[in-house]
VOPAGU-2260 file (C-alpha; in pm, 1 decimal, decimal comma):
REM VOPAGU-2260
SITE   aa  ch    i         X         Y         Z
SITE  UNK   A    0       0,0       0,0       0,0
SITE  UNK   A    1     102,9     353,6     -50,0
SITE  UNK   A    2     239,5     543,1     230,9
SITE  UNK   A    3      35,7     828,5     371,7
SITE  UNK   A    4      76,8    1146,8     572,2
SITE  UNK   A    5    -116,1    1178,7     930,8
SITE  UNK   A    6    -115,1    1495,3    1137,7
SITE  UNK   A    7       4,2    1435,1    1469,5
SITE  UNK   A    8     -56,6    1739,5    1721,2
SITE  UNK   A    9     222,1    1824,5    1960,6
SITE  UNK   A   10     226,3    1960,8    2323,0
SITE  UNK   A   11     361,9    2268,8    2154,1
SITE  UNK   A   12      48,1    2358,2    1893,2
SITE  UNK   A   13     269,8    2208,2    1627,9
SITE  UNK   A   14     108,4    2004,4    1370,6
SITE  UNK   A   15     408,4    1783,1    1203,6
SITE  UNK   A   16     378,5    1523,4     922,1
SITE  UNK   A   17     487,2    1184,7     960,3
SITE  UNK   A   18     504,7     924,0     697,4
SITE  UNK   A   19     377,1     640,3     794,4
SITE  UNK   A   20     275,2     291,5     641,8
SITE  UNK   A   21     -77,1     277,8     552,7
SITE  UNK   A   22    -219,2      74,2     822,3
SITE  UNK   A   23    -538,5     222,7    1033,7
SITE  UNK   A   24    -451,3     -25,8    1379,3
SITE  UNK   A   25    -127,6     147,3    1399,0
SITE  UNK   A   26    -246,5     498,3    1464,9
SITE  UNK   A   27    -628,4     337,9    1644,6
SITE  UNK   A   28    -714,7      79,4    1884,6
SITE  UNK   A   29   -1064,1    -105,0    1850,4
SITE  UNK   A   30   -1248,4    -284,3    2123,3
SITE  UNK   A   31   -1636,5    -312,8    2234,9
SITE  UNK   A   32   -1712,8     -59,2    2493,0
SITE  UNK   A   33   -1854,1    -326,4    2649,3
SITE  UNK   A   34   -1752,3    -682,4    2669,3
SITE  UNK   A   35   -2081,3    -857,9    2646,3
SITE  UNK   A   36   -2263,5    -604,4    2366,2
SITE  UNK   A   37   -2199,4    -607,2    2019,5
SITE  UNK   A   38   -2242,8    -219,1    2002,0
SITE  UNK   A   39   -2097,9       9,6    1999,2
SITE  UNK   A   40   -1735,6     -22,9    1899,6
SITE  UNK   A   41   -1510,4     192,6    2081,9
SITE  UNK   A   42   -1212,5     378,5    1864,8
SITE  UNK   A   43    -936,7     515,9    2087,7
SITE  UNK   A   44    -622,6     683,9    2002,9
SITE  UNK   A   45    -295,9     435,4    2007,5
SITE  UNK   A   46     -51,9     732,6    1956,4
SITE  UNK   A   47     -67,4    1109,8    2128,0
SITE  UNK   A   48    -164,1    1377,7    1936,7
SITE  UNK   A   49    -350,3    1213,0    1667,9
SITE  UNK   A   50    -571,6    1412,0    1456,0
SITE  UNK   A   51    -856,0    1255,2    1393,9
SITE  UNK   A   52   -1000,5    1439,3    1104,7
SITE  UNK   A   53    -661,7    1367,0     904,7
SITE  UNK   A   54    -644,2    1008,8    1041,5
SITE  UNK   A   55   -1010,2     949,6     937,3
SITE  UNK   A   56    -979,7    1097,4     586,6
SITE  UNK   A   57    -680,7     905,1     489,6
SITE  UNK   A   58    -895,5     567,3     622,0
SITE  UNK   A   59   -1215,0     601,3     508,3
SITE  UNK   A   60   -1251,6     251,2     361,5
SITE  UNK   A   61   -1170,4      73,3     631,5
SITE  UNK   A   62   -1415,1     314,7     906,2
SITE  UNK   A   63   -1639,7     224,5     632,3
SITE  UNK   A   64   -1568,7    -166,1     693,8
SITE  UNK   A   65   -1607,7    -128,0    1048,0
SITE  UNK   A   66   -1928,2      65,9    1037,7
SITE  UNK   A   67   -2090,5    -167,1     834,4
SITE  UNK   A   68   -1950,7    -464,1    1060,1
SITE  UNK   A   69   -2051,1    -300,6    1364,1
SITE  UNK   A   70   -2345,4     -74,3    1273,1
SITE  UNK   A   71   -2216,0     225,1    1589,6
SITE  UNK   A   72   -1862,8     352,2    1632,6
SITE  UNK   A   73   -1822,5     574,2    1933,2
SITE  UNK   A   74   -1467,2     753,7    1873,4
SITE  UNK   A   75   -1360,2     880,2    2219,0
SITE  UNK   A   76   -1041,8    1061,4    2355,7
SITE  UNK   A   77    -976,3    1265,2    2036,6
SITE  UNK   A   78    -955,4    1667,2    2032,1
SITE  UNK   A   79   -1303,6    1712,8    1864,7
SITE  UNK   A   80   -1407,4    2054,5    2051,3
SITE  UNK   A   81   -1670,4    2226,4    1873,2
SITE  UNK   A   82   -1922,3    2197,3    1577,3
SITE  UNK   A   83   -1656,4    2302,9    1283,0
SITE  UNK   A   84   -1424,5    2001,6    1409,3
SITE  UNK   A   85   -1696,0    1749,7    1406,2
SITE  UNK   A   86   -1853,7    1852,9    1086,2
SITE  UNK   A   87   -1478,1    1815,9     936,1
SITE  UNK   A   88   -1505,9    1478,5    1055,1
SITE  UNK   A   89   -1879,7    1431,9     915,0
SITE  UNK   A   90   -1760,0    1538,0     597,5
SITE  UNK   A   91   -1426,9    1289,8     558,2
SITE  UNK   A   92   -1611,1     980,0     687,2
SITE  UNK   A   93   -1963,5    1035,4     493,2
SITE  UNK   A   94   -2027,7    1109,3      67,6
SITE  UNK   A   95   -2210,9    1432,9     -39,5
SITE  UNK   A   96   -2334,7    1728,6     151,9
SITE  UNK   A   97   -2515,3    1701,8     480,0
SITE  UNK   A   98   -2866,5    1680,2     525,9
SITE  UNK   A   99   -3127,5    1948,8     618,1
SITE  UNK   A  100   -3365,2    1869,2     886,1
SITE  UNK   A  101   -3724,1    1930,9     722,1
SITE  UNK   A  102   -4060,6    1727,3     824,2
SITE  UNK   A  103   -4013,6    1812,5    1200,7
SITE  UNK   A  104   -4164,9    1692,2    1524,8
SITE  UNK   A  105   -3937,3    1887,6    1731,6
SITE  UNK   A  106   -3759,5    2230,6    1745,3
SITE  UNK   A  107   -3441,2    2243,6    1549,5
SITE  UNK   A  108   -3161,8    2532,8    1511,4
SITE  UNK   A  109   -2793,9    2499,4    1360,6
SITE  UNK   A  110   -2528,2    2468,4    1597,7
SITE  UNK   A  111   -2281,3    2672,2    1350,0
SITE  UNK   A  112   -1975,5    2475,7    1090,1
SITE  UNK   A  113   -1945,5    2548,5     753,6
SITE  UNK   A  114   -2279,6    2436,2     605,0
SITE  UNK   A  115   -2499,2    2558,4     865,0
SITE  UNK   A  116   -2625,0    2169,1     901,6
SITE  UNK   A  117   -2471,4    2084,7    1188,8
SITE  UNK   A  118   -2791,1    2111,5    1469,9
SITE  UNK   A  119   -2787,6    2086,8    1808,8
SITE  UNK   A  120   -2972,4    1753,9    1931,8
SITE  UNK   A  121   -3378,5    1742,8    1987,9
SITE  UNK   A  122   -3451,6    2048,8    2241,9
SITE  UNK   A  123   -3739,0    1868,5    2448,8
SITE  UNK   A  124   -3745,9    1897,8    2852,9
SITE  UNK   A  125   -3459,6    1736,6    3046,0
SITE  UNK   A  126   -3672,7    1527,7    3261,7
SITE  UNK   A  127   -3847,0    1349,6    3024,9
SITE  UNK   A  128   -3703,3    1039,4    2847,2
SITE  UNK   A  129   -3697,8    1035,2    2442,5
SITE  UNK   A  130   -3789,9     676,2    2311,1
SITE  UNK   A  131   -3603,2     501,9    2082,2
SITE  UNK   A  132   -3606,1     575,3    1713,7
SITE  UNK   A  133   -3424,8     605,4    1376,8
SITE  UNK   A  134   -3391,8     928,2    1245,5
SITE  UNK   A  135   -3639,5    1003,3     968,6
SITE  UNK   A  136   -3864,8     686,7     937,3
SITE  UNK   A  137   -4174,2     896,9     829,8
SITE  UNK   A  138   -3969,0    1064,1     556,0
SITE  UNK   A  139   -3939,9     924,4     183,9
SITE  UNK   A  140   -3523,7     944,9     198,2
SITE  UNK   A  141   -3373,2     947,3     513,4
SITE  UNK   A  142   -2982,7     931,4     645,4
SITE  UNK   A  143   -2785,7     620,9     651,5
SITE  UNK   A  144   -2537,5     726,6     875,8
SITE  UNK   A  145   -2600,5     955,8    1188,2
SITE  UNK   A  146   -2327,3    1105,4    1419,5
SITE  UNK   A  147   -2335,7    1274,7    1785,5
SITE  UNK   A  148   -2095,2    1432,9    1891,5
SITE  UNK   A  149   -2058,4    1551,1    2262,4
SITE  UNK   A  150   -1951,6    1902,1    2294,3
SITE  UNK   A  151   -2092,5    1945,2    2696,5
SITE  UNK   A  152   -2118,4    1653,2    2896,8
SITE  UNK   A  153   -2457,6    1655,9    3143,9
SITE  UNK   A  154   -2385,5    1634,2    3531,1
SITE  UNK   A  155   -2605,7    1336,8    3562,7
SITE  UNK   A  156   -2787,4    1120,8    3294,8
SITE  UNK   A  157   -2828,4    1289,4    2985,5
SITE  UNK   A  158   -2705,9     930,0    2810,3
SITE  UNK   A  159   -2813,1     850,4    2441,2
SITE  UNK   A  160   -2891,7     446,3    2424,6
SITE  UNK   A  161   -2841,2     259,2    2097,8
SITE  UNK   A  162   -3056,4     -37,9    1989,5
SITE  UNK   A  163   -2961,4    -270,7    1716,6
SITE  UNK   A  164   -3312,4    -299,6    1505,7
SITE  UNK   A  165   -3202,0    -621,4    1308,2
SITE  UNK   A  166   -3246,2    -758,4    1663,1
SITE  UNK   A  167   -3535,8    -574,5    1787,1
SITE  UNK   A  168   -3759,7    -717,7    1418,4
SITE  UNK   A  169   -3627,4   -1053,6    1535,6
SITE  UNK   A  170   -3788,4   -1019,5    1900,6
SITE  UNK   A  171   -4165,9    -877,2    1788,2
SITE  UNK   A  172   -4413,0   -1093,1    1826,6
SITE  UNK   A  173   -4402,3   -1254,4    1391,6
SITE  UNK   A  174   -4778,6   -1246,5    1387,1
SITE  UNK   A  175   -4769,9    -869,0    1526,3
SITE  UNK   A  176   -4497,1    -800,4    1302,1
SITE  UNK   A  177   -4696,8    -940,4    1010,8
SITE  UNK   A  178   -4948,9    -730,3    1009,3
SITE  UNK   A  179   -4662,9    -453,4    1007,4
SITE  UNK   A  180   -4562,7    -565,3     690,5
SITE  UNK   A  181   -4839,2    -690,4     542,7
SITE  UNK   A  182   -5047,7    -332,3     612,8
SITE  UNK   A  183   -4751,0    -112,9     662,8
SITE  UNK   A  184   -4783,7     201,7     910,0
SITE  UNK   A  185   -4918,9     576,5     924,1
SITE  UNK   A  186   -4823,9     894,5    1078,8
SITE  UNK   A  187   -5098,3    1122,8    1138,8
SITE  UNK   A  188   -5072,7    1479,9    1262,1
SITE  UNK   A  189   -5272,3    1785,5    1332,2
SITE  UNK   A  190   -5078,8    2133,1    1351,2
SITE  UNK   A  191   -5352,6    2311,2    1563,8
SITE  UNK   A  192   -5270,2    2631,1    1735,5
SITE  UNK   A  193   -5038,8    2594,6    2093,3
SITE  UNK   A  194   -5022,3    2196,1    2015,2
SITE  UNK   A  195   -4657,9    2089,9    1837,2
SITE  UNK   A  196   -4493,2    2249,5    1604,6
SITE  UNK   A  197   -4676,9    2497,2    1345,1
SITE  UNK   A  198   -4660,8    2358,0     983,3
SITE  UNK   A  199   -4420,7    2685,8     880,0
SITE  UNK   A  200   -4159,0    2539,2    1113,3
SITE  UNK   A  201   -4203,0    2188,2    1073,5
SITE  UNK   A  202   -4200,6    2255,8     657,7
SITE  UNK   A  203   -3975,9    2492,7     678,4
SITE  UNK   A  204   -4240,4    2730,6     413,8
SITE  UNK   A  205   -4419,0    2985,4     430,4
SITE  UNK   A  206   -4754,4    2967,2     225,2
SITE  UNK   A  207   -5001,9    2688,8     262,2
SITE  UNK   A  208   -4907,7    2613,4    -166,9
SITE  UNK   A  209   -4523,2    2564,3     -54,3
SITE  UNK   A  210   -4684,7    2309,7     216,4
SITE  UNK   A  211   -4951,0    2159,4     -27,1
SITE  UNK   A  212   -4595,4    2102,0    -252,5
SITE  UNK   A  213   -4341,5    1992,7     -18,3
SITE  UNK   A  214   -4656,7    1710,0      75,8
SITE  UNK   A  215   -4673,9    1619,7    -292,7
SITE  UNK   A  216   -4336,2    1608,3    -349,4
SITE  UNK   A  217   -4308,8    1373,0     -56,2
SITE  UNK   A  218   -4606,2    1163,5     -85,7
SITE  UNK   A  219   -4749,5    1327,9     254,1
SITE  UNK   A  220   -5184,9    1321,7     208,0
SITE  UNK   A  221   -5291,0    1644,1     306,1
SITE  UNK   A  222   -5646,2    1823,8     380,6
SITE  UNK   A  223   -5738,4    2161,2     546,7
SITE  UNK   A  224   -6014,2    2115,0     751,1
SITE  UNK   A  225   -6327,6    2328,5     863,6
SITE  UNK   A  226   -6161,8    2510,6    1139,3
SITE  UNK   A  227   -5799,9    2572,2     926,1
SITE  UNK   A  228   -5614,2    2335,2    1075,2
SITE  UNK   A  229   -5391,4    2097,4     872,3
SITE  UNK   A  230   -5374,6    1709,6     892,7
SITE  UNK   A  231   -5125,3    1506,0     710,6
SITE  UNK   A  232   -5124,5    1127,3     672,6
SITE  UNK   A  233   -4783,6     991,3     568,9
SITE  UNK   A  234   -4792,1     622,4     490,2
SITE  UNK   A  235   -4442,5     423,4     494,7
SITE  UNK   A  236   -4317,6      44,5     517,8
SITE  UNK   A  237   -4308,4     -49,4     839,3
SITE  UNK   A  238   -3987,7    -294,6     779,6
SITE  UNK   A  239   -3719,8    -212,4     570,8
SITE  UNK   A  240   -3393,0    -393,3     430,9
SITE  UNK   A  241   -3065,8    -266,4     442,9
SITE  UNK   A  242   -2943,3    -116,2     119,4
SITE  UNK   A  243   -2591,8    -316,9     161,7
SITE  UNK   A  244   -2715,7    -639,6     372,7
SITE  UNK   A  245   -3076,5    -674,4     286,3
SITE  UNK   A  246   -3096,3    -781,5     679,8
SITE  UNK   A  247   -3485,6    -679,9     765,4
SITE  UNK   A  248   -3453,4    -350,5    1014,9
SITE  UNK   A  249   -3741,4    -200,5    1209,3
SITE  UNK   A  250   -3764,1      78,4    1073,8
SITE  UNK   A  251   -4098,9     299,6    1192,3
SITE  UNK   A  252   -4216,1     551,1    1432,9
SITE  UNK   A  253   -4510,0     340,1    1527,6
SITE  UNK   A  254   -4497,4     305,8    1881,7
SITE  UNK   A  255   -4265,2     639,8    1931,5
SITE  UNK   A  256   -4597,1     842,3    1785,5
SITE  UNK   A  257   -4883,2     632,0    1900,5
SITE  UNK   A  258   -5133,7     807,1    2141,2
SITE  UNK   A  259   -5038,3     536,2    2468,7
SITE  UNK   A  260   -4680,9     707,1    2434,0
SITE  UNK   A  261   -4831,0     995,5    2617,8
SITE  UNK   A  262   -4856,3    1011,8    2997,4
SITE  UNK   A  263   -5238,4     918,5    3058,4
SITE  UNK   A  264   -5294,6    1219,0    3177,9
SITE  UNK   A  265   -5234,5    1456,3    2863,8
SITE  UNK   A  266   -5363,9    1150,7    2658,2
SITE  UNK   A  267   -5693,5    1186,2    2825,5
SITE  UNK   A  268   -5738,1    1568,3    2801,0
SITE  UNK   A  269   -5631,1    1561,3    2440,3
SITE  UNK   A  270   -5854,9    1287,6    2339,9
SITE  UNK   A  271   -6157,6    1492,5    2506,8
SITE  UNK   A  272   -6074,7    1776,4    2358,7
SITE  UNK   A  273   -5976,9    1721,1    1986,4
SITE  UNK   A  274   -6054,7    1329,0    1964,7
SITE  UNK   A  275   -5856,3    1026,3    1860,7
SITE  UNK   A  276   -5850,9    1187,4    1507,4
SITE  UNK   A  277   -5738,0    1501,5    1591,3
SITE  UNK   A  278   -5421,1    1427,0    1805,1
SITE  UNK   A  279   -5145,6    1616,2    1728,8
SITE  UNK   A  280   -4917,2    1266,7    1644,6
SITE  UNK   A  281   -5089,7     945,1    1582,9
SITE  UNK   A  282   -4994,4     633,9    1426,3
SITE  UNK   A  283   -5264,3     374,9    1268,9
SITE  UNK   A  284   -5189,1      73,3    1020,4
SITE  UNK   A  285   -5162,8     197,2     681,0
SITE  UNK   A  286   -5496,4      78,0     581,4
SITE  UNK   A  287   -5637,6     327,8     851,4
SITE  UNK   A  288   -5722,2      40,8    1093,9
SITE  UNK   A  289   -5613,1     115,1    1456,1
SITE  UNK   A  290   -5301,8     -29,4    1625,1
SITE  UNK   A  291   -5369,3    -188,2    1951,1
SITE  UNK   A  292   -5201,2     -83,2    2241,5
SITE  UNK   A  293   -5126,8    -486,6    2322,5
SITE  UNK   A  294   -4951,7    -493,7    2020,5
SITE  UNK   A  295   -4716,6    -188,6    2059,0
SITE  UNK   A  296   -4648,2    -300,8    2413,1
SITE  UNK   A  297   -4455,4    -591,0    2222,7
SITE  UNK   A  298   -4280,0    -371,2    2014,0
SITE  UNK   A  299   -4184,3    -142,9    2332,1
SITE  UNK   A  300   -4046,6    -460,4    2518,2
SITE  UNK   A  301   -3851,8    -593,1    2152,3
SITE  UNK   A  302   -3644,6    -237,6    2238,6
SITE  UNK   A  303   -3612,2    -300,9    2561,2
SITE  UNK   A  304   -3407,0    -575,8    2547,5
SITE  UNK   A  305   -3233,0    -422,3    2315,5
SITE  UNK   A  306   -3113,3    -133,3    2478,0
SITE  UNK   A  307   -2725,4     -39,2    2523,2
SITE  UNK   A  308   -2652,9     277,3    2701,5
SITE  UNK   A  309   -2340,7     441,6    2815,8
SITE  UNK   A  310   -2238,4     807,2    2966,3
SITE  UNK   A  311   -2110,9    1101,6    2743,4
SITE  UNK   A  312   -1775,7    1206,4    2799,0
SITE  UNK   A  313   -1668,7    1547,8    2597,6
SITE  UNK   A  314   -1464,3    1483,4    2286,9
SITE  UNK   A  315   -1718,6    1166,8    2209,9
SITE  UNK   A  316   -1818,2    1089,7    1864,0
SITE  UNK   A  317   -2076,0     838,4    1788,4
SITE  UNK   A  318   -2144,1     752,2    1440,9
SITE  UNK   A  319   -2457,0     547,9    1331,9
SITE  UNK   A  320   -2566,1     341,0    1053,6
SITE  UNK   A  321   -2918,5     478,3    1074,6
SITE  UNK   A  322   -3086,4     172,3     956,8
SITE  UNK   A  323   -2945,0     -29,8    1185,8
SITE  UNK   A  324   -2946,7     129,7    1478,8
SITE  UNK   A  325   -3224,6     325,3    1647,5
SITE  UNK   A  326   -3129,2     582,8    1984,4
SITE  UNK   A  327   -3285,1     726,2    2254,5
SITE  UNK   A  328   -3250,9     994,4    2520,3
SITE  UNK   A  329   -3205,5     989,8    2888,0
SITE  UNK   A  330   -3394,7    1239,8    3172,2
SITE  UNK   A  331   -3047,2    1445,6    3278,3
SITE  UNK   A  332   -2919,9    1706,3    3499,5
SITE  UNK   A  333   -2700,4    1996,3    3452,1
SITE  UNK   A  334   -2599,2    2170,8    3093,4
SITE  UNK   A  335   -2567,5    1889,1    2805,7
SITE  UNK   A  336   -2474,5    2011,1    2434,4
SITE  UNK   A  337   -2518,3    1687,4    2217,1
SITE  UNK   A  338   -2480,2    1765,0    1870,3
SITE  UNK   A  339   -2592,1    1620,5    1539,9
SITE  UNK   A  340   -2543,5    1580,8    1135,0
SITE  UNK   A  341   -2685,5    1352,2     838,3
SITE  UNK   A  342   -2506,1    1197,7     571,2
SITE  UNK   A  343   -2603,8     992,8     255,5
SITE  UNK   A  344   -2968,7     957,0     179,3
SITE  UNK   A  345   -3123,7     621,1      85,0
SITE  UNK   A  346   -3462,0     609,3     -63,4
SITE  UNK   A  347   -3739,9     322,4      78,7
SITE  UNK   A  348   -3656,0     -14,1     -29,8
SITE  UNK   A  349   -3928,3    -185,7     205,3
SITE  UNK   A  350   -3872,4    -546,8     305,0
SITE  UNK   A  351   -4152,3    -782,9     240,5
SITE  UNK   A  352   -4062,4   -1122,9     365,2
């Protein structure tokens, strides 16, 4: 193999070259972060000083080799600091430009880099848990890989758990996950005054024909209703298959959006006061028939067992193969500044058994 160049970062603020032989375990060690889990794999510097941005771009085929082997890297104990480092990183370890975040169900702002596609991780309230998903289910192209990166480390909790998917389709219930495939899924929402996220923000448009397009465009059923409200109905596979594998991945927001996800409390007052229909997230079977609770109960404990957490330590980077793995969010205290980019779009390729 040809020899390469790696920066190496001295005490000093010095960045010399070395030439070196072209072999990735001489600069990196690998090992599971934990001994018993499959994911993630843990990167760690085998030298001082390395750089990881140069290290990475000069490697790329063989973090592509692991990533696809072990489906969540978390690179740890290298001088990534802020968002310009870490989208440097993004950019040598991923093809193409990063993705925008459009289709919302949360509030989302740019953390800074270059492209201005760097964002800072879901803002939602530090006490309450996020459940596990992969990023952009409900959308008609979505990211295959995913990265964190951990810029401010929460006092307490605050943790991001991974779950491999591949293992979480293999634990549902095969007659409940039937029906999945056979009927596939559907995200309903209602963008009603005070309730979520207005349909400018979550569209990122203005005018109700720039919404009426983007929902075209994106096979999203829309209809403005009697009081001016908007409703969309986006139906999507509820199983796909890995674009490089073909392993079957659950791949849906089914239980994240359905109505028992809420505490019973909010449930109750939303249901009496807009009705099941009227929600501001739902989730049905794609031929409109309702899921029963029973049913994503199973799917919540397939996750469950699936689940793989550990604490954030600043400097962390965790990269993702999307479809494989799903992630979470932990209750925390103290400041936490998690954040995130999208590489490489894959269109739906659903899985049908």
């Amino acid at each position: 193999m040809a020899n390469k160049s790696i920066g190496i970062k001295k005490s000093a603020g010095v960045i010399q070259r070395k030439s070196v032989a072209d072999s990735p375990e001489a600069w990196v060690k690998t090992a599971p972060l934990f001994p018993d889990k499959h994911i993630p794999l843990l990167v760690t510097p085998a030298v001082d000083g390395i750089d990881l941005m140069a290290w990475a771009a000069n490697n790329r085929p063989w973090i592509e080799e692991l990533l696809l082997k072990h489906r969540a890297l978390l690179f740890r104990g290298f001088p990534i600091r802020n968002p310009e480092n870490f989208e440097t990183f993004v950019n040598a370890t991923s093809d193409g430009d990063l993705l925008e975040y459009v289709d919302r169900t949360t509030p989302r702002h740019s953390e800074g880099g270059k492209s201005d596609r760097v964002y800072i991780s879901t803002i939602y309230p530090a006490e309450h848990s996020i459940n596990p998903h992969n990023e952009g289910t409900y959308w008609t192209q979505w990211a295959r890989k995913l990265y964190f990166c951990c810029l401010v480390a929460p006092d307490e909790g605050g943790e991001t758990p991974i779950y491999d998917v591949h293992h979480v389709f293999n634990r549902i219930d095969p007659a409940i996950r039937g029906r999945f495939v056979h009927k596939d899924w559907m995200l309903v929402r209602n963008y009603q005054d005070g309730f979520g996220l207005p349909w400018q923000e979550v569209f990122q448009v203005e005018t109700k024909e720039q919404v009426e397009k983007y929902c075209t465009d994106h096979a999203i059923e829309y209809q403005w209703l009697a009081d001016g409200h908007l409703r969309t109905r986006s139906k999507r596979a509820a199983v796909q298959k890995h674009p490089m594998t073909g392993d079957p991945l659950w791949f849906n927001h089914a239980a994240f959006y359905h109505h028992t996800a809420l505490d019973p409390t909010t449930r109750d007052a939303l249901v009496m006061e807009f009705g099941i229909e009227g929600l501001p997230y739902n989730t049905w079977y794609g031929d409109d028939t309702p899921i029963d609770p029973d049913e994503i109960d199973n799917v919540r404990a397939a996750y469950a067992a699936e689940k793989i957490k550990f604490r954030w330590q600043a400097g962390d980077v965790l990269m993702l193969d999307n479809m494989y793995i799903a992630h979470a969010r932990e209750p925390y205290k103290g400041n936490r500044r998690i954040v995130v980019a999208m590489t490489e779009p894959v269109s739906t390729n659903p899985w049908k058994g």
